[in-house]
N, C-alpha and C positions, 0 to 999 in steps of 0.2 A: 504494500500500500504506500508505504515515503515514497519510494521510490520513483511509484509512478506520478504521486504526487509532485516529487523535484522534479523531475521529465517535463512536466506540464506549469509549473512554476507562474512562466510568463503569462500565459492564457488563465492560469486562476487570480492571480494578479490584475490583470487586466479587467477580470468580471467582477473583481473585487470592487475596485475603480471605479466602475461605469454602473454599478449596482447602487455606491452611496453616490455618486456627482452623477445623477442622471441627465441625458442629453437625448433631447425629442429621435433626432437619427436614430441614436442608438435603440431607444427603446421599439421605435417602428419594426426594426428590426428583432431586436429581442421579442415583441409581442408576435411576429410572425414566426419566429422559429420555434418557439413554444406553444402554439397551437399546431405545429406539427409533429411535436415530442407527445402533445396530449395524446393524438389519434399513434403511437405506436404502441406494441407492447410489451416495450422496453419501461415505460415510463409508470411510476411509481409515486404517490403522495403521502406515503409513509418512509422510517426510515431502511423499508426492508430493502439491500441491495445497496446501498449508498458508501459509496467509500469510508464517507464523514459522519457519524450519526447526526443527527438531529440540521442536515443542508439540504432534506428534501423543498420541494419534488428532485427527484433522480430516475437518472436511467439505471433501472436495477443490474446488477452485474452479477445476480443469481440465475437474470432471466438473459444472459447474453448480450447487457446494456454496458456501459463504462463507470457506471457507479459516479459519477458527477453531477455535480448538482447543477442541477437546470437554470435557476435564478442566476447562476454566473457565467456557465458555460456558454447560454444564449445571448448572453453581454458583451462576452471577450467575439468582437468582427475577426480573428485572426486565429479564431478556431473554429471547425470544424466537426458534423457530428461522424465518429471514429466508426460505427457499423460496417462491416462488409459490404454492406450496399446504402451509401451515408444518404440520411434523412436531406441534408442542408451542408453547405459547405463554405470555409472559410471566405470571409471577401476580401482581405486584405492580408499581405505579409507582414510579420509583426513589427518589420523594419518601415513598412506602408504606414503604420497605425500609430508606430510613435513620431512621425512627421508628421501626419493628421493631427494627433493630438498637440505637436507645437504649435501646430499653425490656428489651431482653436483658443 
């Protein structure tokens, strides 16, 4: 679990970020990528399956999801969701999105 936690650092970082200084872009986005997390059956509103307890909604990682939590991962533009056949996909590189964010 750190592990993939540290792997992923920047991207939970990111959603950390954009979760408390919310930004209308961002959230347009975040609202659309989480009504697409809703209709999977990856996606969970308990802590079952969540890397973190208590960071639901999560994509359960009991039921073949990455166990992150949705509120952030759908915030971080510079992730993507990691499925075999991904729901939604990164829109920016994260070297994209710290230029975006100087420039804001």
């Amino acid at each position: 679990m750190l592990r993939q936690i540290f792997k992923n650092r920047k991207q939970i970082l990111e959603g950390i970020k954009n979760n408390m200084f919310k930004k209308e872009h961002v959230e347009v986005i975040a609202n659309g990528r989480m009504n697409v997390c809703k209709s999977c059956s990856n996606y969970t509103t308990d802590d079952a399956g969540c890397l973190v307890i208590g960071t639901g909604p999560c994509c359960n990682q009991n039921t073949g999801g990455c166990g992150c939590s949705l509120a952030l991962k759908t915030r971080a533009l510079s992730s993507g969701c990691p499925l075999p056949t991904p729901k939604w996909k990164a829109i920016l590189t994260d070297k994209e999105e710290d230029i975006l964010n100087q420039q804001l």
